[in-house]
DRENDO-1510 file (C-alpha; in Angstrom, 1 decimal, always signed):
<recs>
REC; n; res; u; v; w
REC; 1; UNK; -12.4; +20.4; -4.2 .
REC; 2; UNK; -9.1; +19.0; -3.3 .
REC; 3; UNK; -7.9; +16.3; -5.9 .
REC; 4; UNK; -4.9; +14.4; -3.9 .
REC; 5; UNK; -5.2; +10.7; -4.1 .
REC; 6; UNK; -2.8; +8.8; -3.2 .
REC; 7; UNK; -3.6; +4.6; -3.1 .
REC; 8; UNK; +0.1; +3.7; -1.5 .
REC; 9; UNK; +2.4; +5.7; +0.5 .
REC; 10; UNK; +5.8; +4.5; +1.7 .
REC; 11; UNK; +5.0; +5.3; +5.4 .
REC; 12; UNK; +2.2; +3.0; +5.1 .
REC; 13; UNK; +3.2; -0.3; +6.9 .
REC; 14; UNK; +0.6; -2.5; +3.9 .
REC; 15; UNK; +2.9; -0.5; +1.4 .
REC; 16; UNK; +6.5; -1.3; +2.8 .
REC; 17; UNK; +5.4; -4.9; +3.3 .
REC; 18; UNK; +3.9; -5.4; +0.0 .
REC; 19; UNK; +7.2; -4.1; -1.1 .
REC; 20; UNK; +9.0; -6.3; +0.4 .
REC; 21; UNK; +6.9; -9.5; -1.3 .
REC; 22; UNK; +7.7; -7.5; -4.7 .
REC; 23; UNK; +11.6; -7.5; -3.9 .
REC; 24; UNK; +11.4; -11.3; -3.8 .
REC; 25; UNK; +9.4; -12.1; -6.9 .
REC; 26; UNK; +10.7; -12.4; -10.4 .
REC; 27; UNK; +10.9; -9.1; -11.8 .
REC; 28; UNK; +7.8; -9.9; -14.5 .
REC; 29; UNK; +5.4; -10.7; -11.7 .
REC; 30; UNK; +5.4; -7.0; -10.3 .
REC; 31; UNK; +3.1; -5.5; -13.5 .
REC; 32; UNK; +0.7; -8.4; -12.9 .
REC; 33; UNK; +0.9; -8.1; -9.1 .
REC; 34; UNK; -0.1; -4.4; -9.2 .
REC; 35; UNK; -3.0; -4.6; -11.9 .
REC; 36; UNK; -4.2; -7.2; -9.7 .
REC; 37; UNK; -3.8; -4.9; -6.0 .
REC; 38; UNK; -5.4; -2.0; -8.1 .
REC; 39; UNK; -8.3; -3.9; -8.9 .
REC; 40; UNK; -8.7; -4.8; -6.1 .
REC; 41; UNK; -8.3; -1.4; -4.9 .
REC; 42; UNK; -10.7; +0.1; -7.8 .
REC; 43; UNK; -13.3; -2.1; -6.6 .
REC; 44; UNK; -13.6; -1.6; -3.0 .
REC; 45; UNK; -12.2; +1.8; -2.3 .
REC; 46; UNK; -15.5; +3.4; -4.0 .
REC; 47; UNK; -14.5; +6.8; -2.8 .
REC; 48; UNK; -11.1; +7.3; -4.4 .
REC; 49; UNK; -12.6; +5.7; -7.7 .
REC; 50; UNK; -14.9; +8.5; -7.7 .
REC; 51; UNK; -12.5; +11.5; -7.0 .
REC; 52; UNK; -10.1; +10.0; -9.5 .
REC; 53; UNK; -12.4; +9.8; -12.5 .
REC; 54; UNK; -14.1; +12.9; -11.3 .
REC; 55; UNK; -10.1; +14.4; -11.5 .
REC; 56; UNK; -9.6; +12.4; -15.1 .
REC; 57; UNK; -13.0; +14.4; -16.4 .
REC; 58; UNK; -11.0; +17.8; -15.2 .
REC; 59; UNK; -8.3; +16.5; -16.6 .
REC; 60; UNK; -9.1; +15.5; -19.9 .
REC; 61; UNK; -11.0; +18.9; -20.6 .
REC; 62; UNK; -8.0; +20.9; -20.1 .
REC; 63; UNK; -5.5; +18.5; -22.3 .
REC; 64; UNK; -8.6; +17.6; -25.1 .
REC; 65; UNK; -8.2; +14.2; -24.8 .
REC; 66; UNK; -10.6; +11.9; -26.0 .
REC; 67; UNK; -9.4; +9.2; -23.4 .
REC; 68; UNK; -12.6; +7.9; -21.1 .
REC; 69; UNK; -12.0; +8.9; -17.4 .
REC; 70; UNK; -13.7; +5.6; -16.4 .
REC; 71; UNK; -11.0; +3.8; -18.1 .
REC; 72; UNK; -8.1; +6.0; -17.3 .
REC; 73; UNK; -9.0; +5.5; -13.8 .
REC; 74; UNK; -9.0; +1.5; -14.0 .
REC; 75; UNK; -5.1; +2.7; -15.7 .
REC; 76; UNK; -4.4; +5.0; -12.7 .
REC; 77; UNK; -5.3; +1.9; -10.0 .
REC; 78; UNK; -3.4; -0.5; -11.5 .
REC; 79; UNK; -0.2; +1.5; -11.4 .
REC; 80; UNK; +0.0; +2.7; -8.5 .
REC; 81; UNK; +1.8; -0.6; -6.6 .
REC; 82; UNK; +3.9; -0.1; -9.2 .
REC; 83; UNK; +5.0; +3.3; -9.2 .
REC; 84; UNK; +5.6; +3.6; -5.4 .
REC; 85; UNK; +7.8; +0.4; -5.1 .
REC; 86; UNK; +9.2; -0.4; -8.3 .
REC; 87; UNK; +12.6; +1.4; -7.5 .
REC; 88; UNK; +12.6; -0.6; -4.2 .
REC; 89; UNK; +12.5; -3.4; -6.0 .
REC; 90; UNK; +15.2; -2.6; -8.1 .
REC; 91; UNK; +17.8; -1.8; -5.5 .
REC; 92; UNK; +20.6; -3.8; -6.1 .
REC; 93; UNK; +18.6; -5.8; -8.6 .
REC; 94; UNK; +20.6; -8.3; -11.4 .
REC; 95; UNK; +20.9; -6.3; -14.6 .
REC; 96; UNK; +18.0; -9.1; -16.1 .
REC; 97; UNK; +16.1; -7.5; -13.3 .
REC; 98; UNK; +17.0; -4.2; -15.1 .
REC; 99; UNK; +16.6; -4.9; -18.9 .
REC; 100; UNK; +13.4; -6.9; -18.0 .
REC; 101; UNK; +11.7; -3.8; -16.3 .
REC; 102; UNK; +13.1; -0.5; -17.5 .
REC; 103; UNK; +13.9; +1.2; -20.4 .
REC; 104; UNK; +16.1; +3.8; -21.0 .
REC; 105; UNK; +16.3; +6.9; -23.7 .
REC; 106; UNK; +18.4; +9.6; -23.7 .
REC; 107; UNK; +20.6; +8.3; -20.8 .
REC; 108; UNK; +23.9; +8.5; -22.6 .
REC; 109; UNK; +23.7; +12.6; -22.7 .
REC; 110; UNK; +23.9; +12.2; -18.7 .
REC; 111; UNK; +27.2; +10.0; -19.3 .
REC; 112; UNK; +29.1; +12.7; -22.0 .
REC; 113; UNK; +28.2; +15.6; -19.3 .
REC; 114; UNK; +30.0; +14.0; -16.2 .
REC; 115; UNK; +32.9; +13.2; -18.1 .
REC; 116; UNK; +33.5; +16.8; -17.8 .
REC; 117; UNK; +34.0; +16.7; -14.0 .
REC; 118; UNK; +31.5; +19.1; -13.1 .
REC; 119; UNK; +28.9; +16.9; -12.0 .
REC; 120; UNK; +25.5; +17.6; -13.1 .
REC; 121; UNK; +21.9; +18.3; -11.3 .
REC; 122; UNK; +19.0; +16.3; -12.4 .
REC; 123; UNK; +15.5; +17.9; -12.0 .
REC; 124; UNK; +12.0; +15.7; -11.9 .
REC; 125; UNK; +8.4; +16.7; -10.8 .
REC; 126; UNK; +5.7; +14.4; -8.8 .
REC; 127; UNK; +5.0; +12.2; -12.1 .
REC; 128; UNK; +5.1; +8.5; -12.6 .
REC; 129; UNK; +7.9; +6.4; -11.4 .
REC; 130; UNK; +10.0; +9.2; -10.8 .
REC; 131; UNK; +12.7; +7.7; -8.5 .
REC; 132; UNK; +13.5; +5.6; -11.0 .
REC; 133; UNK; +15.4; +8.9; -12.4 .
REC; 134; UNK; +17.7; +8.5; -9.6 .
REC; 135; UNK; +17.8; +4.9; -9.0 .
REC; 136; UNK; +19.4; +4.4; -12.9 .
REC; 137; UNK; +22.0; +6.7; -11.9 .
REC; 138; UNK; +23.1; +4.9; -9.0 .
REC; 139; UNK; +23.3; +1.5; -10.9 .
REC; 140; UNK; +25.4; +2.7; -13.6 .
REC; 141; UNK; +27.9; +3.6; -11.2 .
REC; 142; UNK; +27.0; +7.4; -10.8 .
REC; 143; UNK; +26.6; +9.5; -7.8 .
REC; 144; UNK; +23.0; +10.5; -6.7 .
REC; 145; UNK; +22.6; +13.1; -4.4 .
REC; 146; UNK; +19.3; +13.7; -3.1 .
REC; 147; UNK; +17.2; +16.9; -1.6 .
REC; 148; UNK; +15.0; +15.8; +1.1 .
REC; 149; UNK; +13.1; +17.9; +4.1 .
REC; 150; UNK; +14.6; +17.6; +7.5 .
REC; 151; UNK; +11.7; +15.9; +8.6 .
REC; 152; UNK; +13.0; +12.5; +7.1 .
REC; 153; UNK; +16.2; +12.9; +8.7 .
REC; 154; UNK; +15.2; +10.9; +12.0 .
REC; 155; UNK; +13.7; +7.7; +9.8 .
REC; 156; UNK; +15.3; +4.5; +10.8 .
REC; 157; UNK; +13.8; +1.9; +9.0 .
REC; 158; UNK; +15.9; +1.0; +5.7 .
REC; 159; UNK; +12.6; -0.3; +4.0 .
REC; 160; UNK; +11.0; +3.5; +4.3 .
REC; 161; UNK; +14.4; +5.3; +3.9 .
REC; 162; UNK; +15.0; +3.3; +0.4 .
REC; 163; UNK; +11.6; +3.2; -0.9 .
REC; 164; UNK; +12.1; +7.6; -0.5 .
REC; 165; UNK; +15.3; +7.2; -1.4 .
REC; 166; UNK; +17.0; +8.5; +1.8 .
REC; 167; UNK; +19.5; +5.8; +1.5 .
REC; 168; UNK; +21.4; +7.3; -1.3 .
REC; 169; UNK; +22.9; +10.6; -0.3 .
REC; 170; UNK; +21.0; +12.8; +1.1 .
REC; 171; UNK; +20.6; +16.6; +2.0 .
REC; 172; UNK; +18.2; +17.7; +4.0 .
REC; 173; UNK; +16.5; +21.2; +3.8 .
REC; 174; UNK; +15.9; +22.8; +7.1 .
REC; 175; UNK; +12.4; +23.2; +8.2 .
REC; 176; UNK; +10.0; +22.2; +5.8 .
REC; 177; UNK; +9.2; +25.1; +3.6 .
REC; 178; UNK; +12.5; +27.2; +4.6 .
REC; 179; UNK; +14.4; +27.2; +1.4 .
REC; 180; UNK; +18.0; +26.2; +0.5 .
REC; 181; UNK; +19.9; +28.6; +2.2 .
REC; 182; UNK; +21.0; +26.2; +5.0 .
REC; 183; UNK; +22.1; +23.5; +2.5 .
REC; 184; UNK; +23.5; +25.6; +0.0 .
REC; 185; UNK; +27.2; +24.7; +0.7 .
REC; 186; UNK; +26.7; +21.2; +0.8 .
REC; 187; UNK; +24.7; +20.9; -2.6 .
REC; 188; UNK; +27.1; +23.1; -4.4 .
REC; 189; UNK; +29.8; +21.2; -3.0 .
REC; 190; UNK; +28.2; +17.9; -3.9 .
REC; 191; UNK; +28.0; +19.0; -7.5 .
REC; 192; UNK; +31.7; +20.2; -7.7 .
REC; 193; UNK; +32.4; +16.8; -6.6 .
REC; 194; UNK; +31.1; +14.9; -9.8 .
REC; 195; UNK; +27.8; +13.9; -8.2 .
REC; 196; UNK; +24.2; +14.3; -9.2 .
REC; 197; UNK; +22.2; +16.3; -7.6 .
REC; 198; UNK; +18.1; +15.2; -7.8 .
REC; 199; UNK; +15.5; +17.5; -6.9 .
REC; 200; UNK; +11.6; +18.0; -7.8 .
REC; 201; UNK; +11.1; +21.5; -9.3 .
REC; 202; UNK; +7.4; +21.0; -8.4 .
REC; 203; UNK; +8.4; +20.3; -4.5 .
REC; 204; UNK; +7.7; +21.5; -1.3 .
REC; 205; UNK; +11.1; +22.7; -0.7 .
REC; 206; UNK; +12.2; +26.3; -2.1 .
REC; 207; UNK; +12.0; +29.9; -1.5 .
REC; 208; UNK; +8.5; +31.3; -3.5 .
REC; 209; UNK; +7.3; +29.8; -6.8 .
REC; 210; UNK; +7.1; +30.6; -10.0 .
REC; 211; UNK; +4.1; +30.1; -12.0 .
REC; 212; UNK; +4.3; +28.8; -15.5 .
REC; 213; UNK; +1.5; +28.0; -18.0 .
REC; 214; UNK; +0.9; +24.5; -17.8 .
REC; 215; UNK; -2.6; +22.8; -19.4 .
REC; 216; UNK; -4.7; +26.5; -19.9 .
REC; 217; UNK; -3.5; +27.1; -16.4 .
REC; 218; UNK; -0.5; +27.6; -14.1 .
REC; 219; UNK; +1.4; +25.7; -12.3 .
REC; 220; UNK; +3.8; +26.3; -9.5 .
REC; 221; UNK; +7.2; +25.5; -9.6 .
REC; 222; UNK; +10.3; +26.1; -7.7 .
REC; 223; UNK; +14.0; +27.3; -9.4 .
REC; 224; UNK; +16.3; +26.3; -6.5 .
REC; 225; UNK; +17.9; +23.4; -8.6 .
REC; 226; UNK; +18.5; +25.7; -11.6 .
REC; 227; UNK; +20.0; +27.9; -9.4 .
REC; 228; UNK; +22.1; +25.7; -7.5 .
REC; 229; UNK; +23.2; +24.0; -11.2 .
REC; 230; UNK; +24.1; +28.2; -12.3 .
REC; 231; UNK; +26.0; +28.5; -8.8 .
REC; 232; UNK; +27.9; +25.1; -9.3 .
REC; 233; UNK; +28.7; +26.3; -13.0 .
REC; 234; UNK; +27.3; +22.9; -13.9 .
REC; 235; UNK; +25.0; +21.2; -16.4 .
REC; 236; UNK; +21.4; +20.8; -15.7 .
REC; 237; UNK; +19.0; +18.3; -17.3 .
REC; 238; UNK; +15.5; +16.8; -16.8 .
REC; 239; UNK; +14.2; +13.4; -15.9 .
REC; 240; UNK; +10.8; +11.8; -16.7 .
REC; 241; UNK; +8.9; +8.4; -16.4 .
REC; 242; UNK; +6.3; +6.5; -16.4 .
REC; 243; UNK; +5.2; +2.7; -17.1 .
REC; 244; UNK; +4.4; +1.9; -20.3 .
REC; 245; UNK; +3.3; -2.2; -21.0 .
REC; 246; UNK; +4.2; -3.1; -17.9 .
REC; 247; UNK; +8.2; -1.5; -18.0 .
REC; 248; UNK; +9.1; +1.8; -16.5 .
REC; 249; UNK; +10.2; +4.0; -19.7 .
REC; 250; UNK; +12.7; +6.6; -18.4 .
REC; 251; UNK; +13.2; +9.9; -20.9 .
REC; 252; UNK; +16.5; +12.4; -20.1 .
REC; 253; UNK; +16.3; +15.7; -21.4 .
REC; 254; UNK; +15.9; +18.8; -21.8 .
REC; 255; UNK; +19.6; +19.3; -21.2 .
REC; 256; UNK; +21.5; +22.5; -20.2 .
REC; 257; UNK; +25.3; +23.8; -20.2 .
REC; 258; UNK; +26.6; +26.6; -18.9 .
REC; 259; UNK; +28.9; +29.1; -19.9 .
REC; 260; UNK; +32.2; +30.4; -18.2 .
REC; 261; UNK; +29.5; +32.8; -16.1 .
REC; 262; UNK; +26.9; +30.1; -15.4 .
REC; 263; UNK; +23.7; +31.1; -16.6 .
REC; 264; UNK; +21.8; +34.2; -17.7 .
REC; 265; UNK; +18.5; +34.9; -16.1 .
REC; 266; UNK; +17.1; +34.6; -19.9 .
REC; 267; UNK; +18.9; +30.6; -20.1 .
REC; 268; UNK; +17.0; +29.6; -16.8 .
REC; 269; UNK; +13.8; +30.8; -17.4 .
REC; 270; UNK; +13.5; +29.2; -20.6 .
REC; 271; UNK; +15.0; +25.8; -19.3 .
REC; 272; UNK; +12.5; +26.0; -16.8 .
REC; 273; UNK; +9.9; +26.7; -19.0 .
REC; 274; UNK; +11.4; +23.2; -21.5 .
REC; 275; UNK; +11.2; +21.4; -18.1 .
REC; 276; UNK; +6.7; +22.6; -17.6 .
REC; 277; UNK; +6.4; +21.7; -21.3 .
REC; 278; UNK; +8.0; +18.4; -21.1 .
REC; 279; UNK; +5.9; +17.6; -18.0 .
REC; 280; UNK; +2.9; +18.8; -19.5 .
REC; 281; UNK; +3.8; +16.4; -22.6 .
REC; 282; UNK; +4.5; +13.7; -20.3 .
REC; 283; UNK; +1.1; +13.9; -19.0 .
REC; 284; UNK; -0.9; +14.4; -22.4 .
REC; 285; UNK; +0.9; +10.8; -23.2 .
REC; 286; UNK; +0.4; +9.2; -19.8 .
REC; 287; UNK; -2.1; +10.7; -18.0 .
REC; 288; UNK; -3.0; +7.6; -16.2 .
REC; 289; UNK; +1.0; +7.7; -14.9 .
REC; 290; UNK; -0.2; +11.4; -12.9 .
REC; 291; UNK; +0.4; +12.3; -8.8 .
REC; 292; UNK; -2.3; +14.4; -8.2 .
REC; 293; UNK; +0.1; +16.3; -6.3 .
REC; 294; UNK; -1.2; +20.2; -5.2 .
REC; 295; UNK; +1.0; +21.7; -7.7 .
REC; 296; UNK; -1.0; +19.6; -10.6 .
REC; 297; UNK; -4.1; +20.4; -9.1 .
REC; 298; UNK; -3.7; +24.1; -8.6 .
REC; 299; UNK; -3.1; +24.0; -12.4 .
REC; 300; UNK; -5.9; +22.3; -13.0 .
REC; 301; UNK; -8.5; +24.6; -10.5 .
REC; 302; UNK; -9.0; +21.3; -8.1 .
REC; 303; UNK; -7.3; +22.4; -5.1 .
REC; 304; UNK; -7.6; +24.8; -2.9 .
REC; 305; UNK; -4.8; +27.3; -3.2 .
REC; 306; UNK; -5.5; +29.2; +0.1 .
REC; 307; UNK; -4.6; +25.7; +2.2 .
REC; 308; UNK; -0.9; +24.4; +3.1 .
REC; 309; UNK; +1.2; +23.3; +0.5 .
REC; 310; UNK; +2.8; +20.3; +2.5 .
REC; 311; UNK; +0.3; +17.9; +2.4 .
REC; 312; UNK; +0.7; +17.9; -1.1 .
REC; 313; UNK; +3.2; +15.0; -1.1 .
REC; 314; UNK; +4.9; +11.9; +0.1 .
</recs>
C-alpha cells in the first residue's frame, strides 16, 4: 500500500488561486475558510477519506494513541488549505497579520546564534506548516537560504515560486537525487555570509540515507545539512510546526554549536537523532498536522520501499 495523500499542491492551478482569495481576506478568516474546503473535501473525495483514516489506524497503532482515525481524518482535511498556503499568505503580511496567526517559541535562540556572524542552518522535515520555519526568518529581518531541486529552477510564476518558497534565495541541487556536491560552494558560502540555510533532512535531495528509529520503525533521513553546518563551522538547529486552534505554532530547537573543529561524527549523529525524536514528538501531539510523505510511510510499513523516492513530495 502506498499512503501519500496530498489534498492541495502548489502546482495545482485550484490551489494557487484559492491562495490568492486567502492573501486578500482578513487573516482570521483563513482557519474558517480551510475547515470549510476540507469538508468539503472530506465529503466528496470518498477515496482519500478512506486511505487517510486507513493511514490514521496504522498510525495510531504504532504511536498508542487513543485518538479515533475517523476524527483525526475530519482534523487532517480541514488543515490542509491551511498548511499549503498559509505562508503565502503571510508574505509581506502586517505584523497583526502575524500576531493574529502565528506563534512563536524558542525563536530568540536563532537571534543570540547569528549575532555571532556565522550564520546558522535551519533543518525541518515534511510536517505541518513547515515553511512557516523559513517565512519567520525572513520577516524578522534574517536571511533564508533555501535548498531546492533543479527542477524548480525554470518556474516563472511568482504565485508557485512563493507558495515553494523559491522566491527567497534559492540553491538548487543538480539533478534530482544527485547530492550536494555541485552546490556545496554556494551553501557554505551562504552560511559564512550570516544567512540561514533551510533544508528538509527527510528530502529527496542527498547522497544515501540514514535510517533512524522512528515510531517502532525506521525512518530515512538525509545528513547533508548537518554536514554542510560542520563544514561551515556553524550552528545548526531544528524547526517544527503545525496549527494548533486555528494559529500556526512554530517550535525552534534542538540547537547545536560547534567547536573550533566543527563537529565530531559522535555530535552529528546524536543531533540527528534529537532532530527524529523531536519529529516523532511532533507527530504524537499533532498527528492530524502529518505529510504522508514516503519517508513517514516507509516508517510506518505503508509504502513501498522498492519504488522511486521522488514522488514522495511537493
Amino acid at each position: 500500500m502506498i499512503g501519500f495523500v496530498k489534498l492541495f499542491k502548489p502546482q495545482d492551478g485550484l490551489t494557487q488561486l484559492l491562495a490568492q482569495i486567502c492573501r486578500h481576506l482578513p487573516p482570521w478568516m483563513l482557519w474558517p475558510l480551510s475547515r470549510v474546503v476540507g469538508i468539503l473535501a472530506y465529503v466528496f473525495e470518498r477515496g482519500q477519506r478512506r486511505r487517510v483514516e486507513k493511514n490514521f489506524r496504522v498510525l495510531m497503532r504504532a504511536t498508542g494513541g487513543t485518538k479515533s482515525p475517523a476524527v483525526l481524518t475530519r482534523e487532517y482535511f480541514r488543515r490542509q488549505l491551511m498548511e499549503v498556503v498559509v505562508g503565502y499568505v503571510l508574505q509581506n503580511a502586517p505584523e497583526r497579520s502575524w500576531d493574529r496567526l502565528v506563534e512563536r517559541h524558542g525563536f530568540e535562540r536563532i537571534g543570540e546564534l547569528l549575532k555571532q556572524g556565522r550564520g546558522l542552518v535551519l533543518c525541518c522535515v515534511h510536517f505541518g506548516t513547515h515553511v512557516v520555519t523559513a517565512n519567520l526568518l525572513a520577516h524578522e529581518g534574517y536571511c533564508p537560504v533555501i535548498i531546492r531541486p533543479a527542477s524548480m529552477r525554470d518556474i516563472t510564476s511568482q504565485v508557485l515560486r512563493e507558495l515553494l518558497l523559491i522566491h527567497h534565495e534559492t540553491i538548487y541541487v543538480g539533478s534530482r537525487g544527485s547530492g550536494l556536491a555541485t552546490p556545496l560552494r554556494a551553501a557554505i558560502q551562504a552560511i559564512r555570509q550570516g544567512k540561514v540555510l533551510g533544508i528538509a533532512i527527510d528530502g529527496d535531495i542527498g547522497d544515501d540515507p540514514v535510517y533512524l528509529p522512528f515510531l517502532g520503525g525506521k525512518i530515512p533521513v538525509h545528513r547533508g545539512a548537518i554536514a554542510l553546518a560542520h563544514r561551515a563551522c556553524a550552528p545548526v538547529g531544528f524547526g517544527v510546526a503545525a496549527i494548533e486552534r486555528g494559529r500556526v505554532v512554530v517550535t525552534y530547537g534542538p540547537f547545536m554549536e560547534p567547536g573550533p573543529d566543527g563537529y565530531t561524527e559522535e555530535q552529528m549523529d546524536h543531533f540527528l537523532r534529537a532532530c527524529v525524536a523531536r519529529y516523532e514528538q511532533a507527530v504524537r501531539d499533532h498527528p492530524e498536522s502529518v505529510w504522508w510523505s514516503r519517508p513517514l510511510c516507509e516508517a510506518l510499513g505503508l509504502a513501498d520501499t522498492s519504488a522511486d523516492r521522488r514522488d514522495a513530495y511537493l
